[in-house]
N, C-alpha and C positions, 0 to 999 in steps of 0.2 A: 407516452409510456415507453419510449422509445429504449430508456436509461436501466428498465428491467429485464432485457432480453442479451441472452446470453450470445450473442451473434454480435451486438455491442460491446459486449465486457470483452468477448475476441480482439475485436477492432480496435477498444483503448490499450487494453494491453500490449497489440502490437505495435503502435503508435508510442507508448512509455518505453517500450525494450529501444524500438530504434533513437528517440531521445537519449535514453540511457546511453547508446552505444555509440551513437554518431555527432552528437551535439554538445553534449556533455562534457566529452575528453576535452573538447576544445576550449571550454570554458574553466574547468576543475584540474588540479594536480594531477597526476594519475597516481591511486589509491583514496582519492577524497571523491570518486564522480558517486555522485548519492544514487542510489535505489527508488526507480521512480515505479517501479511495480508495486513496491510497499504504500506506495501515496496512491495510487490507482485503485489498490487491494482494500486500503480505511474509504475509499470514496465511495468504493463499490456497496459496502458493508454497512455503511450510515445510511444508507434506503434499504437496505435489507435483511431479510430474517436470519437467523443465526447460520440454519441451515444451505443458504441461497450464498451469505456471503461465505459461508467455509468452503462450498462450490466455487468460488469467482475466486478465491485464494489457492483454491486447488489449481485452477484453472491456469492463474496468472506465475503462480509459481514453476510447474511443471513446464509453463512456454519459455520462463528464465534459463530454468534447467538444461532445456534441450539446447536452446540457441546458446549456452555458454559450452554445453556439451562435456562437462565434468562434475563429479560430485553430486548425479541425477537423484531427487527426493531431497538434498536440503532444505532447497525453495520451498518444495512443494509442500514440505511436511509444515516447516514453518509457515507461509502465507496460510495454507487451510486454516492452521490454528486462529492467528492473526483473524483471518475472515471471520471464522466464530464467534471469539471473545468480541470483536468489534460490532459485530452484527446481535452477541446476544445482551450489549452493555447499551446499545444505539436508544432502544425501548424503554431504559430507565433515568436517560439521562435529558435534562431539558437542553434545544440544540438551536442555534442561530445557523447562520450558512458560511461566518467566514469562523471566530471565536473558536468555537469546538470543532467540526473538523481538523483544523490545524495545531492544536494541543493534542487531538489524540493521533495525529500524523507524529506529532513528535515524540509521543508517547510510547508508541508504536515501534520506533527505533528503537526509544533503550531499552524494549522490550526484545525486540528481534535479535538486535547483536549482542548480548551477553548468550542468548540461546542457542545460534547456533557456535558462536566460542564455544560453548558447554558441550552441542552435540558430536562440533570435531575432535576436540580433547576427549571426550567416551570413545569415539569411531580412531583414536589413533591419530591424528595429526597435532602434532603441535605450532602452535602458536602462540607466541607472547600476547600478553595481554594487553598491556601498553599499546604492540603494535596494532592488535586487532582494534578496539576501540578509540586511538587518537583519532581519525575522522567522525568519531559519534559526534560531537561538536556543530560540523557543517552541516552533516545526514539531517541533523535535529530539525536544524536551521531551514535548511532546502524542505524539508516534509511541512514544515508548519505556513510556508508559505507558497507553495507549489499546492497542494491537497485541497483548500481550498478557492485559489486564483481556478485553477482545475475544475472544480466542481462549479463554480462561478458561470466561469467562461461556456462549460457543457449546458450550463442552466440545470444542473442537480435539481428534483426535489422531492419531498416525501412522500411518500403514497397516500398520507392524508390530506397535504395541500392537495394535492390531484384529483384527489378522491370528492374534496370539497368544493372543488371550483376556486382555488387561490388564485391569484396571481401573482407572477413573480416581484412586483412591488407592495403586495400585502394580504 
């Protein structure tokens, strides 16, 4: 039960910002390195209740905020949202472990970035559109198979396999 305690959802996230930060540039353009808090934020929130993952989005967003140290509550307003809707859609929707995660990792994105476009154009900054969304493409690509390799490799799983005595091969 290790996967529901928020002292873990700490540990992933700061484990995704340092990826983000230090592994990433080296592999991606600089302006293409994807958001790997957003793919930590749908993993956290496909085991969790609406309320639990809108926490882990608070949580992971606000850590982005601080360690980028500009524009504090973008993240956080966005991931919270993020955690909710992912956490209160996780319950109606039937889920495998690689399939769904990873459509709604990507889903996720072109949900996120037209948003906060939206949020900085009302807050006053402009930004082309073009520019802001040409990386949505790779973002897409990187969440839909990052999110679930992720959740895989952690051994993700749902409170009802657990609850039942699953195992991870059936």
């Amino acid at each position: 039960m290790w996967q529901y305690r928020p002292l873990t959802w700490f540990l992933l996230y700061l484990l995704g910002i340092l990826i983000q930060t230090a592994l990433l540039p080296q592999i991606f353009p600089i302006g293409y390195v994807p958001n790997v808090v957003v793919s930590v934020t749908v993993l956290i929130a496909l085991y969790e209740s609406p309320s639990r993952g809108m926490v882990a989005g608070l949580m992971g967003g606000l850590m982005q905020d601080l360690w980028a140290g500009r524009m504090i509550g973008l993240n956080t307003v966005t991931f919270a949202l993020l955690g909710w809707g992912v956490g209160y859609i996780q319950s109606k929707i039937v889920r495998d472990q690689v399939f769904v995660p990873g459509l709604i990792a990507g889903l996720s994105q072109v949900l996120v970035v037209p948003f906060q476009w939206l949020v900085l154009t009302i807050a006053g900054y402009h930004f082309g559109w073009l520019s802001f969304v040409r990386p949505l493409p790779v973002w897409i690509l990187f969440s839909m198979f990052f999110t679930p390799g992720l959740g895989g490799v952690l051994g993700f799983r749902s409170r009802r396999e657990l609850d039942n005595g699953f195992s991870a091969t059936g």
